[in-house]
N, CA, C and O atoms as CSV, one atom per row, in Angstrom:
chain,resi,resn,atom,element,x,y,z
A,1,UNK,N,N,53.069,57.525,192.914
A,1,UNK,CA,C,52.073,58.568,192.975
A,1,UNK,C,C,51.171,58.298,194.166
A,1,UNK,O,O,50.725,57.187,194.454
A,2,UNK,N,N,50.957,59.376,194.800
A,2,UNK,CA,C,49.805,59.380,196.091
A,2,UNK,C,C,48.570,59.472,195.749
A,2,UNK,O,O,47.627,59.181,196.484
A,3,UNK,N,N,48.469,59.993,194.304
A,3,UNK,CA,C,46.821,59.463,194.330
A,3,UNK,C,C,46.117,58.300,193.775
A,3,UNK,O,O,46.663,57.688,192.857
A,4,UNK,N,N,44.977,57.920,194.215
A,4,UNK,CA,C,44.432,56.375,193.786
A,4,UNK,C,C,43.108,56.494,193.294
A,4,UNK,O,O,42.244,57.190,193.827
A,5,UNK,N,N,42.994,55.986,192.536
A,5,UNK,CA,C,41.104,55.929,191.842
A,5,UNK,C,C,40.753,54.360,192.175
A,5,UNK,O,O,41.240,53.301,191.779
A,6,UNK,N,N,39.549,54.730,193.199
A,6,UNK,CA,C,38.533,53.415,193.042
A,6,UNK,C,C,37.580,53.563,192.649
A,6,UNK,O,O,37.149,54.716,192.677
A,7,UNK,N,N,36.644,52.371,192.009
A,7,UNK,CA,C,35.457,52.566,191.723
A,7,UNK,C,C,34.247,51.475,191.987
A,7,UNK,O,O,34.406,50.255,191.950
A,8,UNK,N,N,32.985,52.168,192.266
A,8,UNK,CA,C,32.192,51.089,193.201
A,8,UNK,C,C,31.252,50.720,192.507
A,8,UNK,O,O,30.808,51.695,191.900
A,9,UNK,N,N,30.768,49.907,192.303
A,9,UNK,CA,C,29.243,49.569,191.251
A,9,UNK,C,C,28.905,50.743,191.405
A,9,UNK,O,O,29.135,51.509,192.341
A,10,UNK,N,N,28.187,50.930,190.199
A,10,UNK,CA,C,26.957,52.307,190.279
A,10,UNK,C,C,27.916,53.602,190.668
A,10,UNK,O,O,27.302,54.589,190.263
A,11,UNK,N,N,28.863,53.919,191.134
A,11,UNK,CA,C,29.332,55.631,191.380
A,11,UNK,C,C,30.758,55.493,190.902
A,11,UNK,O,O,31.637,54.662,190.673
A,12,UNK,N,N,30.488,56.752,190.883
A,12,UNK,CA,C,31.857,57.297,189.799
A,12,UNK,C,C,32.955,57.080,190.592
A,12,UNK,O,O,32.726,57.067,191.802
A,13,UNK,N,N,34.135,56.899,190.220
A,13,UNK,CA,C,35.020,57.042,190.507
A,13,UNK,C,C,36.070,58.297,191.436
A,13,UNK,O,O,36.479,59.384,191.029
A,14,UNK,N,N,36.266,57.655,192.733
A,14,UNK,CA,C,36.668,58.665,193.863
A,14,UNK,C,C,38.147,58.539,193.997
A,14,UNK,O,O,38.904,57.584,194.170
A,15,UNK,N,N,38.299,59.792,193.863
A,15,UNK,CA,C,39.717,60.208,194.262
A,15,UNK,C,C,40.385,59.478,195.817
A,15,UNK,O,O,39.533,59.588,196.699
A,16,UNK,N,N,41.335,58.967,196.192
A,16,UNK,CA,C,42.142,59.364,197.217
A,16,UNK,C,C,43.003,59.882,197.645
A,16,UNK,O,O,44.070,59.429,197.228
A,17,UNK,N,N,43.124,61.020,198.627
A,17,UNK,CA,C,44.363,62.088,198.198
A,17,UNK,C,C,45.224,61.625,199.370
A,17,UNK,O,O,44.628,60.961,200.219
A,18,UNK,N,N,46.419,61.840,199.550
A,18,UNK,CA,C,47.105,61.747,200.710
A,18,UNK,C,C,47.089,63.166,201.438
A,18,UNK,O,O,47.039,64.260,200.876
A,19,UNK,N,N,47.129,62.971,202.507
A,19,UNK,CA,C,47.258,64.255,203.708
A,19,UNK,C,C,46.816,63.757,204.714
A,19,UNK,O,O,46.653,62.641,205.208
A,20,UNK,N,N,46.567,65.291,205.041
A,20,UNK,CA,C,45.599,65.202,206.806
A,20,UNK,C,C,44.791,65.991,206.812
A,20,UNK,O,O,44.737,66.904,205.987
A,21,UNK,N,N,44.122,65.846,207.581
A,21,UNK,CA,C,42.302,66.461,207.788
A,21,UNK,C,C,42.860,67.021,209.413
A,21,UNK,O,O,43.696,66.413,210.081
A,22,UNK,N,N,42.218,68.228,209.805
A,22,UNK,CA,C,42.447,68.891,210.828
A,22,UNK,C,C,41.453,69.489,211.455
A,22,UNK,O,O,41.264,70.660,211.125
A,23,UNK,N,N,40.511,68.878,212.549
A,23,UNK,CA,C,39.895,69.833,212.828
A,23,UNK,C,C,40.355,70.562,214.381
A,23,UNK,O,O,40.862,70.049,215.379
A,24,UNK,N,N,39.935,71.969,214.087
A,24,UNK,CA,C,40.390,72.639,215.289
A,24,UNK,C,C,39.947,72.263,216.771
A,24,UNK,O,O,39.208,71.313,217.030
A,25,UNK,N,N,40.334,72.877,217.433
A,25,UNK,CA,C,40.203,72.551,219.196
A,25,UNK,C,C,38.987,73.466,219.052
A,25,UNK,O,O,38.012,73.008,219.648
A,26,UNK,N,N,38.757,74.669,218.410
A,26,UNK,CA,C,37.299,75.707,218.091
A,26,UNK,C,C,36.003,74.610,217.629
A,26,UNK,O,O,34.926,74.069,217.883
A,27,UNK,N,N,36.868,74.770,216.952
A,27,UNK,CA,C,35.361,73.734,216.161
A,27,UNK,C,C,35.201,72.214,216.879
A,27,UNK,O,O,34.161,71.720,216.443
A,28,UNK,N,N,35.649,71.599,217.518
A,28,UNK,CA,C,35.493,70.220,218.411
A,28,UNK,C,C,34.592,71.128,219.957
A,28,UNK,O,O,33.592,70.789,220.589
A,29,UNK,N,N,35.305,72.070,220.071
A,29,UNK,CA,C,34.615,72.756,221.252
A,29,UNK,C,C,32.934,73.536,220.537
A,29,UNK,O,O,32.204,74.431,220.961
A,30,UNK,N,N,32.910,73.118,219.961
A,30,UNK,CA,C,31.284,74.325,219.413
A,30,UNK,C,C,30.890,72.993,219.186
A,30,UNK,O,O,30.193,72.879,220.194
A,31,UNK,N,N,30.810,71.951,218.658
A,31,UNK,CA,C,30.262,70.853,218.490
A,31,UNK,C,C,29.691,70.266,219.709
A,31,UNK,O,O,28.528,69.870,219.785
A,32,UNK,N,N,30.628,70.220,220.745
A,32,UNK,CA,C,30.843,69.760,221.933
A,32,UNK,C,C,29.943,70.288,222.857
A,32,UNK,O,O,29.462,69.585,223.745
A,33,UNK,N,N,29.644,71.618,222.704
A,33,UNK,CA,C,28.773,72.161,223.500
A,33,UNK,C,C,26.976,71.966,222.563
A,33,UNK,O,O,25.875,71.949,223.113
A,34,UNK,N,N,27.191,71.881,221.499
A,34,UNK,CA,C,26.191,72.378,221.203
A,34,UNK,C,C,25.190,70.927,221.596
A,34,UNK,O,O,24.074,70.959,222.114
A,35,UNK,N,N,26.069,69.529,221.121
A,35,UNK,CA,C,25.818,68.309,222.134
A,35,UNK,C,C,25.148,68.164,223.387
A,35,UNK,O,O,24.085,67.651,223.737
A,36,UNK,N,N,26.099,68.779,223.971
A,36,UNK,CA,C,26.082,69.143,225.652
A,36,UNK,C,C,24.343,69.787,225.987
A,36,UNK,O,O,23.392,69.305,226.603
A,37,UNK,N,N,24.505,70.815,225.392
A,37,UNK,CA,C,23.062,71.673,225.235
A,37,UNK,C,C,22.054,70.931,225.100
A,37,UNK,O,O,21.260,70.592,225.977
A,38,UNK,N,N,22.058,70.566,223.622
A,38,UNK,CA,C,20.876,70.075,223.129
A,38,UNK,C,C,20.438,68.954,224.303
A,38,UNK,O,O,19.322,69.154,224.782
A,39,UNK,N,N,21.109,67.914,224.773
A,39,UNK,CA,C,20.827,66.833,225.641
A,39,UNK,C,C,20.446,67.286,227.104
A,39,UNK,O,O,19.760,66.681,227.927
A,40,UNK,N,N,21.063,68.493,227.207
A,40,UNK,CA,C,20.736,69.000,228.974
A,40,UNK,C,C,19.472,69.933,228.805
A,40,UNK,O,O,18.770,70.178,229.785
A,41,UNK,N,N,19.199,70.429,227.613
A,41,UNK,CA,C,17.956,71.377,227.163
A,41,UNK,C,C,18.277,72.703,227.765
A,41,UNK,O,O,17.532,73.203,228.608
A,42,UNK,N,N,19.403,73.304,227.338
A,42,UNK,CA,C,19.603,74.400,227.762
A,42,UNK,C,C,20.527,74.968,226.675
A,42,UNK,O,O,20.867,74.173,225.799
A,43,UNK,N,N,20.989,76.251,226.602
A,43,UNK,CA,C,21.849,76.863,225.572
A,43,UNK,C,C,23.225,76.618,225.468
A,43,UNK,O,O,23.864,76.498,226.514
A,44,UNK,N,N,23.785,76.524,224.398
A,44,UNK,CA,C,25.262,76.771,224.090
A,44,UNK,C,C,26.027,77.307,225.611
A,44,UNK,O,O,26.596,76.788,226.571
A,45,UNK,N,N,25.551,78.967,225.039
A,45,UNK,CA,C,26.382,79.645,225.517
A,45,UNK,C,C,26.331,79.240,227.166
A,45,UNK,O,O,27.088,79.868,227.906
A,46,UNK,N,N,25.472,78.225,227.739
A,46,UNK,CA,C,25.498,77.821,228.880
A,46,UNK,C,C,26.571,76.748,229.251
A,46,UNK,O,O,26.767,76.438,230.427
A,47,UNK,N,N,27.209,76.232,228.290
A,47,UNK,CA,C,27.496,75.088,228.500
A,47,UNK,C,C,29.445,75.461,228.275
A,47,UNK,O,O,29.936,76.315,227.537
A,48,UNK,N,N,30.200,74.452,229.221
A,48,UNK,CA,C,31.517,74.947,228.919
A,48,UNK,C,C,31.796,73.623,229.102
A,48,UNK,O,O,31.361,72.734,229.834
A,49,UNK,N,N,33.087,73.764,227.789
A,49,UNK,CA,C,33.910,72.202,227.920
A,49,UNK,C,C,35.269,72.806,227.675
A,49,UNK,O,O,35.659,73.957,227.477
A,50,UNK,N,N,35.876,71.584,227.759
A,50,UNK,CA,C,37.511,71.800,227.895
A,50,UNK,C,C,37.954,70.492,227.750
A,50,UNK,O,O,37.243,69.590,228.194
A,51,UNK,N,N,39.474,70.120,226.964
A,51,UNK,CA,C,40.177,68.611,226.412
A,51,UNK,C,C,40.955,68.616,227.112
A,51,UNK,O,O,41.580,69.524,227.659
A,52,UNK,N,N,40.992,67.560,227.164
A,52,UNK,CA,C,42.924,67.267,227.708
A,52,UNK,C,C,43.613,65.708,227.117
A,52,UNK,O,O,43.092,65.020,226.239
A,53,UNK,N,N,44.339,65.525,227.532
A,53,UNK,CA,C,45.541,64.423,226.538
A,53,UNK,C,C,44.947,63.175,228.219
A,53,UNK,O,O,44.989,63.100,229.447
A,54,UNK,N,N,44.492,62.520,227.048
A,54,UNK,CA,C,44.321,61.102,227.916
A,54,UNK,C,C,44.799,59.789,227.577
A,54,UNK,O,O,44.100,58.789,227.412
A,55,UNK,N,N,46.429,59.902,227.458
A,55,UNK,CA,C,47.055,59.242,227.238
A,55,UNK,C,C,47.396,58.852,225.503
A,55,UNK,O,O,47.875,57.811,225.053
A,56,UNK,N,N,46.956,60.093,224.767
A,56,UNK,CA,C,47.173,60.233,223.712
A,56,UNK,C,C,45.916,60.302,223.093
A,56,UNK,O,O,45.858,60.584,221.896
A,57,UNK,N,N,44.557,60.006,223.970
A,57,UNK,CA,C,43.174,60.201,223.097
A,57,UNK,C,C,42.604,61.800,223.756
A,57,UNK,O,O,43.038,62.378,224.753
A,58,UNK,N,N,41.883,62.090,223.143
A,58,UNK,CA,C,40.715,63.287,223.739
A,58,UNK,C,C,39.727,63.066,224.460
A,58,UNK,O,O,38.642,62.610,224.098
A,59,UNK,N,N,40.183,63.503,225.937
A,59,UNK,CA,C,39.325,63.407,227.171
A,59,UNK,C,C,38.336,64.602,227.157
A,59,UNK,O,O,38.812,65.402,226.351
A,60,UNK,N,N,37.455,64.981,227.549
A,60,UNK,CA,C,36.165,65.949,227.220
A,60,UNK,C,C,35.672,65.927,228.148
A,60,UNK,O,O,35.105,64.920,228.572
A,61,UNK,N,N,35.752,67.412,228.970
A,61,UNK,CA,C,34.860,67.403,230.224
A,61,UNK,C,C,34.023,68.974,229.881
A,61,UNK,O,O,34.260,70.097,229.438
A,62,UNK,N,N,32.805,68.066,230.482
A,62,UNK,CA,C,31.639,69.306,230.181
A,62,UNK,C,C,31.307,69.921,231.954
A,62,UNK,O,O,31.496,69.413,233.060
A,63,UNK,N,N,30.871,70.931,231.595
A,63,UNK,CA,C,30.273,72.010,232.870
A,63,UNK,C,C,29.024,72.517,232.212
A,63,UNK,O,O,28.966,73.415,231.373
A,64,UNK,N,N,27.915,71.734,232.770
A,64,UNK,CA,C,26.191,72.402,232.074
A,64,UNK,C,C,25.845,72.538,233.198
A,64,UNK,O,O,26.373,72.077,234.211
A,65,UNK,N,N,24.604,73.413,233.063
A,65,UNK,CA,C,23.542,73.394,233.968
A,65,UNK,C,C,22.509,72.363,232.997
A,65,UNK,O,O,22.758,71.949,231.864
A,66,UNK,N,N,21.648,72.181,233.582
A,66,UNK,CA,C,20.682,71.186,233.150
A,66,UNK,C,C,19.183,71.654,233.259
A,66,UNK,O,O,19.137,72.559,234.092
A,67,UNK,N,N,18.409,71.485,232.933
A,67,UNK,CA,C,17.169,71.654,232.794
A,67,UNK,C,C,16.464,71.290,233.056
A,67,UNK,O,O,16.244,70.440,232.193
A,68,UNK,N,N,15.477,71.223,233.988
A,68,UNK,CA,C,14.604,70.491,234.828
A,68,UNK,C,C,13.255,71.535,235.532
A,68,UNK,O,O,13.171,72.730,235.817
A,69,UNK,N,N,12.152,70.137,235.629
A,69,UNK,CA,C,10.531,70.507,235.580
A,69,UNK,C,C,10.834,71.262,236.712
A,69,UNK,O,O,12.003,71.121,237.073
A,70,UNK,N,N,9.817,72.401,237.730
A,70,UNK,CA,C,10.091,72.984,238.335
A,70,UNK,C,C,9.444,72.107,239.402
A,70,UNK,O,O,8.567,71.416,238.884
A,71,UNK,N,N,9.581,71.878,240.819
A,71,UNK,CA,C,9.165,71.507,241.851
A,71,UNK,C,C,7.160,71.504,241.785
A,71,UNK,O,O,6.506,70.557,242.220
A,72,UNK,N,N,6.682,72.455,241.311
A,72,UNK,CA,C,4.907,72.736,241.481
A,72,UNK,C,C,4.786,71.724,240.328
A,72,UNK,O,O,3.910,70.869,240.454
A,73,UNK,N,N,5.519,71.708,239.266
A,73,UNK,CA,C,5.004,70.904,238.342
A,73,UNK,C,C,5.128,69.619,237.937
A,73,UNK,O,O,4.623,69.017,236.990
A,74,UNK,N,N,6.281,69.107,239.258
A,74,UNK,CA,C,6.481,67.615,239.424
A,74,UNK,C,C,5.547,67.329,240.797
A,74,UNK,O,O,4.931,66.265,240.860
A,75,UNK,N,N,5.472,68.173,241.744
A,75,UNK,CA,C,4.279,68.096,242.345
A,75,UNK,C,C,3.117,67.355,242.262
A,75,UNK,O,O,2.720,66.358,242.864
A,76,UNK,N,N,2.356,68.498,240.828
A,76,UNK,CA,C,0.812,68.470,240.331
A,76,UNK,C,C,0.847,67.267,239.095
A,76,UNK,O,O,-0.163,67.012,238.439
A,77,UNK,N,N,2.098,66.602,238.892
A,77,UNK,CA,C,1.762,65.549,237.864
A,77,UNK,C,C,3.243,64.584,237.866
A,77,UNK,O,O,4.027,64.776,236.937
A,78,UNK,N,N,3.582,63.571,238.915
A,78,UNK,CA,C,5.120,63.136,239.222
A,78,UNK,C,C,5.489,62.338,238.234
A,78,UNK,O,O,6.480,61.621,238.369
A,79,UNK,N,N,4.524,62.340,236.743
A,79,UNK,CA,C,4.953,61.938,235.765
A,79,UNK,C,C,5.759,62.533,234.828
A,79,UNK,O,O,6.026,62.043,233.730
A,80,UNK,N,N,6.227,63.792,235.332
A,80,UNK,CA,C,6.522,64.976,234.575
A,80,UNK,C,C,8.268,63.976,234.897
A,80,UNK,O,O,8.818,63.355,233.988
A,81,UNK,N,N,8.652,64.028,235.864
A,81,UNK,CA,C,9.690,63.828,235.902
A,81,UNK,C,C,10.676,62.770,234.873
A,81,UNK,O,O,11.905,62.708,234.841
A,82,UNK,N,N,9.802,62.087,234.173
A,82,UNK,CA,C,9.682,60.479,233.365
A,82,UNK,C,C,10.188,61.484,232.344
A,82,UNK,O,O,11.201,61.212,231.700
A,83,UNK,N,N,9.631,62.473,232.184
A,83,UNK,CA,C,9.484,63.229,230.409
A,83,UNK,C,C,10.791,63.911,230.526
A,83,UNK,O,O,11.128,64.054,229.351
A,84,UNK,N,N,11.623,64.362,231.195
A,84,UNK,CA,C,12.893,65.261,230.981
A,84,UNK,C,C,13.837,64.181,230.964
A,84,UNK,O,O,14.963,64.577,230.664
A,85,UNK,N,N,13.716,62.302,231.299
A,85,UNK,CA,C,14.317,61.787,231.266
A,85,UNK,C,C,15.134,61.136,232.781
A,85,UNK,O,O,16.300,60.749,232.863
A,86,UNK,N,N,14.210,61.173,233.751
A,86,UNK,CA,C,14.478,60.960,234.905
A,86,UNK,C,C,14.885,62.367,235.769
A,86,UNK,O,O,14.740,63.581,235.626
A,87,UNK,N,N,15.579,61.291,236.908
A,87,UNK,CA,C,16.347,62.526,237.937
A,87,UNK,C,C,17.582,63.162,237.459
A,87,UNK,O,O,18.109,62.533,236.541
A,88,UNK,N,N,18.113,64.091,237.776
A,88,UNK,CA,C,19.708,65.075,237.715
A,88,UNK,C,C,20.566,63.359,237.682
A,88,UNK,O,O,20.418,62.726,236.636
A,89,UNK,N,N,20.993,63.026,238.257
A,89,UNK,CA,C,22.176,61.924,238.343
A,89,UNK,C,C,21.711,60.904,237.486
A,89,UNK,O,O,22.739,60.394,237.043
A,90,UNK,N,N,20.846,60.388,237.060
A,90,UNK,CA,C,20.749,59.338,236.154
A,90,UNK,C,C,20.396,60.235,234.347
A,90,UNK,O,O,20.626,59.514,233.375
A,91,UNK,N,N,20.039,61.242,234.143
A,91,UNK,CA,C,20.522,62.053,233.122
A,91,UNK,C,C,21.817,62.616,232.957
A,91,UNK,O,O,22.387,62.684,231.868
A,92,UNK,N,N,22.234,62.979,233.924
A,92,UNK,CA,C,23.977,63.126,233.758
A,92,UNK,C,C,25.063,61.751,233.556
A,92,UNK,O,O,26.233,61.996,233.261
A,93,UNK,N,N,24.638,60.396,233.720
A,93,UNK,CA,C,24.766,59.715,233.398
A,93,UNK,C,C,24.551,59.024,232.489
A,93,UNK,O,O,25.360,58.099,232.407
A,94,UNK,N,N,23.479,59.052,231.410
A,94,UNK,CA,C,23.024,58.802,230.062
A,94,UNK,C,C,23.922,59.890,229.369
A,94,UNK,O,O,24.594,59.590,228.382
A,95,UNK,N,N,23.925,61.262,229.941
A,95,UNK,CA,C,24.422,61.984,228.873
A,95,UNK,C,C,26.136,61.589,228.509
A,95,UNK,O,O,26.622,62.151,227.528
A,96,UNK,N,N,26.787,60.871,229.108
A,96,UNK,CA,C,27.961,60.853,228.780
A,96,UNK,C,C,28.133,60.399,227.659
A,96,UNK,O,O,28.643,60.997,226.712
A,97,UNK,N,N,27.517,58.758,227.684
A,97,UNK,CA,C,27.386,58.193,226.232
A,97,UNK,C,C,26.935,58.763,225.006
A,97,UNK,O,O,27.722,58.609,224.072
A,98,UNK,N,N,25.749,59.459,224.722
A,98,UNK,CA,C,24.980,60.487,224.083
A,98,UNK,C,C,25.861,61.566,223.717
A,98,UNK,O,O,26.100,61.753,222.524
A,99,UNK,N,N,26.522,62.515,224.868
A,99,UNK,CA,C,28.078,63.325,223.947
A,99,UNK,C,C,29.209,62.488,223.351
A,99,UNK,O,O,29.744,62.742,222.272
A,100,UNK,N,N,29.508,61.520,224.111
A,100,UNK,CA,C,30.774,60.842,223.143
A,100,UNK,C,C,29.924,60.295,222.047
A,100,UNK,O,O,30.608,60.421,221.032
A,101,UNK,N,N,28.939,59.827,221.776
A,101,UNK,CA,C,28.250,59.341,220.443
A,101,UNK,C,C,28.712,60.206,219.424
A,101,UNK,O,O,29.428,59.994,218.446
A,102,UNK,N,N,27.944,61.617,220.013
A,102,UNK,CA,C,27.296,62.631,218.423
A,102,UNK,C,C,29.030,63.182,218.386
A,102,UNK,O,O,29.761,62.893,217.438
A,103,UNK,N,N,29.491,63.983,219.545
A,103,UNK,CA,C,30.936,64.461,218.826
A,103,UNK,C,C,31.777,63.528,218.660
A,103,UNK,O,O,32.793,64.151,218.355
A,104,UNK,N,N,32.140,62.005,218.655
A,104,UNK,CA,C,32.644,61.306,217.854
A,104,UNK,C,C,31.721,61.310,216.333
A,104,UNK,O,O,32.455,61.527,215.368
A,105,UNK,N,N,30.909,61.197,216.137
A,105,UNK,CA,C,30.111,60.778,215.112
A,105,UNK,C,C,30.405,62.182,214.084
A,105,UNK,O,O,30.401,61.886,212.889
A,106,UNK,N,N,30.612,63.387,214.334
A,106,UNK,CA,C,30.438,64.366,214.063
A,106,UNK,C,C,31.652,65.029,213.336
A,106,UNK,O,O,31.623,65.865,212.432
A,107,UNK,N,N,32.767,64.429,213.976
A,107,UNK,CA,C,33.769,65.001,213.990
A,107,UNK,C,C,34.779,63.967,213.638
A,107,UNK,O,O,35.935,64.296,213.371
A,108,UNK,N,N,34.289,62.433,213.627
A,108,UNK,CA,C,35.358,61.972,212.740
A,108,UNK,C,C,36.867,61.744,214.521
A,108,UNK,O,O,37.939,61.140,214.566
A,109,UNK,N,N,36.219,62.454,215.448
A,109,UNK,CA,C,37.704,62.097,216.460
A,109,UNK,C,C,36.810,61.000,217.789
A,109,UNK,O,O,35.627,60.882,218.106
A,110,UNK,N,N,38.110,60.355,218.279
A,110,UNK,CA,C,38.106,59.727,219.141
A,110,UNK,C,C,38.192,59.788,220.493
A,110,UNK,O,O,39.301,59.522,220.957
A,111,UNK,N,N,36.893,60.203,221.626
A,111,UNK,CA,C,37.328,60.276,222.390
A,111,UNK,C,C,37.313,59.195,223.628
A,111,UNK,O,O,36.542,58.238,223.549
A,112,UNK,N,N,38.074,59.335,224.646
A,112,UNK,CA,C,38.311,58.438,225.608
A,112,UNK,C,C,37.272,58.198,226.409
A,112,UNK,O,O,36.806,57.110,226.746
A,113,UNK,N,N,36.817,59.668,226.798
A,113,UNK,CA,C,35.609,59.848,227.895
A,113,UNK,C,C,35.211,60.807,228.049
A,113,UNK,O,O,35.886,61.775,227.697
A,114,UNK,N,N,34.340,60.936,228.455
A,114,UNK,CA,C,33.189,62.620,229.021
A,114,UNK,C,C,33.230,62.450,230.488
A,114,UNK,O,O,33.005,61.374,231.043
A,115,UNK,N,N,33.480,63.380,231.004
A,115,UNK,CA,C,33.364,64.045,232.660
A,115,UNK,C,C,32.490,64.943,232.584
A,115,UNK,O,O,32.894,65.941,231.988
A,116,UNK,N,N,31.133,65.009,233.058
A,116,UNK,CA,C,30.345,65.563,233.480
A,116,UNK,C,C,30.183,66.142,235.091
A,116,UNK,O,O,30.117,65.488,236.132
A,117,UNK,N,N,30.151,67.388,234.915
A,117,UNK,CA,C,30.094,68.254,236.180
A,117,UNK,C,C,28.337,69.022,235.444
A,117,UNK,O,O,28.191,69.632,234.385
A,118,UNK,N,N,27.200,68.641,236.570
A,118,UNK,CA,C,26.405,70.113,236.605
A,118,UNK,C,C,26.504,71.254,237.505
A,118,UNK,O,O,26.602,71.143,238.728
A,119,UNK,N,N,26.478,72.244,236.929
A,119,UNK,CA,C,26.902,73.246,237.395
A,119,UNK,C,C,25.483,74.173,237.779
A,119,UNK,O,O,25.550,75.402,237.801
A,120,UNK,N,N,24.073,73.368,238.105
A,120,UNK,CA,C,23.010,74.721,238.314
A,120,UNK,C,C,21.958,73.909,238.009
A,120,UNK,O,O,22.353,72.751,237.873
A,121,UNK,N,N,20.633,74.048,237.822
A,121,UNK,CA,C,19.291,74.074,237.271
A,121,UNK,C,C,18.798,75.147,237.046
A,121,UNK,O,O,18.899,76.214,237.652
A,122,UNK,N,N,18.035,74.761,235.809
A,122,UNK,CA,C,17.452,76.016,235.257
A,122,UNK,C,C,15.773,75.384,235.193
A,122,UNK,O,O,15.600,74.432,234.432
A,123,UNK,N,N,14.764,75.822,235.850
A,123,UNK,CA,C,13.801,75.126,235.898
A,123,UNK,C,C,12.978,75.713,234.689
A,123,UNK,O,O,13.248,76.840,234.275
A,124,UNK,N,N,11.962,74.946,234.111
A,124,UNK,CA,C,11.270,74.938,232.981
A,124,UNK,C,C,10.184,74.186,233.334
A,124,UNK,O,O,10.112,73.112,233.932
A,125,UNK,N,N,9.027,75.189,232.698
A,125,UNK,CA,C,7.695,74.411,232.649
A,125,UNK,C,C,7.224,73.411,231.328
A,125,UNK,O,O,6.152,72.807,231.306
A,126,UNK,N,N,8.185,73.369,230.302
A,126,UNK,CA,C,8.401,72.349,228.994
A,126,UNK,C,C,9.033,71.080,229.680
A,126,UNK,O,O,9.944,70.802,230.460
A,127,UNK,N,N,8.001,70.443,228.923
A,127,UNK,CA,C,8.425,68.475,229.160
A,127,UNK,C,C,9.831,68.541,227.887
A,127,UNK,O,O,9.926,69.489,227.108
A,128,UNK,N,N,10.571,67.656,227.892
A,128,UNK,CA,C,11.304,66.762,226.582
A,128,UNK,C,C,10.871,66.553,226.040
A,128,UNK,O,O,10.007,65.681,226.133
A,129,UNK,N,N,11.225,67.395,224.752
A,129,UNK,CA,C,11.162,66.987,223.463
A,129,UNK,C,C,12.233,65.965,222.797
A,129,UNK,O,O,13.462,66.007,222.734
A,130,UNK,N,N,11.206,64.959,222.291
A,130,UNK,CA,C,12.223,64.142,221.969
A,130,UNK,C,C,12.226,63.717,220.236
A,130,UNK,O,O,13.097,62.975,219.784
């Protein structure tokens, strides 16, 4: 029989079923962006990713624009720049780790690596929220 009962101090007794768990290339991609987003401070629908076979793991490359203080307001206070998390290249570089974290964490899959391309700035007078 494929199924198994364990049981742990204190909780009831859990099923184990045999199969497979599947999540779609849809749903790894909406996760993926929404990642992407949240960390670049900009929207979903801004953000585009795409997989590919990296030698049998899931390679993940993102295309964001990013979000950043506007020129007058790193100007009038060059501490502003500290609060979005540095410059463009050393945030596109934190963010790699930070997407492979949450959509591994999220999703239960394994990926190899994140390729980050920005694709724009979108300037904002909001510091990081963190």
């Amino acid at each position: 029989m494929s199924e198994t009962a364990s049981e742990t101090p204190g909780r009831i007794a859990v099923r184990e079923l045999s199969g497979h768990n599947r999540i779609s290339t849809q749903a790894l991609t909406s996760v993926a962006r929404a990642a992407a987003a949240e960390i670049f401070l900009v929207a979903p629908a801004a953000v585009r990713v795409s997989w590919t076979d990296d030698a049998g793991a899931l390679a993940l490359s993102v295309s964001s624009p990013i979000s950043v203080p506007s020129l007058a307001a790193v100007r009038a206070n060059p501490d502003r720049l500290a609060r979005f998390g540095g410059s463009i290249a050393a945030r596109a570089i934190a963010a790699k780790a930070s997407i492979l974290g949450r959509v591994e964490h999220l999703t239960g899959s394994q990926l190899s690596r994140v390729d980050i391309r920005i694709s724009g700035i979108q300037p904002t007078e909001q510091g990081r929220v963190q």
